[in-house]
C-alpha positions, 0 to 999 in steps of 0.5 A: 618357873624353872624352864626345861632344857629342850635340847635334850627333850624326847620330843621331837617338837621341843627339840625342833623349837630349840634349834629354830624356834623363834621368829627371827630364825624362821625369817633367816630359813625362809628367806635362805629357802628364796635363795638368800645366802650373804649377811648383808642381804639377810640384815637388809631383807629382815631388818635385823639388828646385827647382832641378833643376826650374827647370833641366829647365824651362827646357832644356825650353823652349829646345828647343821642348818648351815654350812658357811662356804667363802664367796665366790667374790673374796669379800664375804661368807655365803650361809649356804642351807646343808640337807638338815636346811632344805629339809625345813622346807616342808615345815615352812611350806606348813606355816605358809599354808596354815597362815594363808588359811587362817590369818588373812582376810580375802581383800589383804595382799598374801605372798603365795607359793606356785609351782614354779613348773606349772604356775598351779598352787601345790596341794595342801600339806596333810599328815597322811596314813599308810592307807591314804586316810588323813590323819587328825590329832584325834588319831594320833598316838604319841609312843617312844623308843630309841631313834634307832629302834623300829616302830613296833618296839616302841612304848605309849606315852601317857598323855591326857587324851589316852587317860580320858580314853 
């Protein structure tokens, strides 16, 4: 079966799993999220063998997730997250409420997230329309146009849930 080229997908989910859609790539934003930024402590954080580390780094930094700056030391590189990077950080914070709802039992340990500020867990993450309703996959319409068009120049797309509508 031939794979698609989900780089040039017109769907913003293809492509994001293009540039970070595997379990190694997630494990090296989240932990550049807590602050890591030398190879070493990624390699010894992860357990990653050299290689599948250099190779993720380095996508990661043809992308625009990562600038690489030189170390205040001399010795080494610092992956430094750009604002593409830090802007990932509410579709980690999504996976970490997902899986913290669905994928432990109540006596397993869980790394948790709190505000740093009040010590309180944040809200949980919700897709939100104008109007303040939440919105599930049974209001959603999916509609394409150029990225640089306004919303109500945009076309439906058929999918099967307007076709059994």
């Amino acid at each position: 079966m031939k794979h698609r080229d989900l780089g040039t997908s017109a769907c913003p989910i293809d492509r994001s799993l293009y540039e970070v859609g595997d379990t190694w790539t997630l494990q090296i934003l989240r932990d550049a999220m807590h602050g890591i930024t030398r190879f070493t402590d990624f390699s010894n954080h992860i357990g990653l063998a050299t290689n599948v580390l250099t190779a993720r780094l380095q996508k990661l930094v043809s992308v625009g997730m990562f600038e690489v700056h030189e170390s205040a030391l001399g010795n080494s590189r610092d992956y430094v997250l750009t604002e593409k990077g830090r802007d990932f950080h509410t579709v980690l914070a999504a996976l970490r409420q997902w899986g913290q709802k669905h994928l432990f039992e109540d006596d397993e340990p869980v790394n948790r997230v709190i505000d740093a500020r009040t010590g309180r867990q944040p809200l949980p993450l919700r897709l939100t329309a104008e109007d303040g309703r939440e919105l599930t996959p049974d209001d959603i319409l999916i509609v394409q146009s150029r990225a640089a068009d306004p919303i109500e120049a945009a076309t439906p797309i058929d999918t099967p849930r307007r076709r059994t509508a």
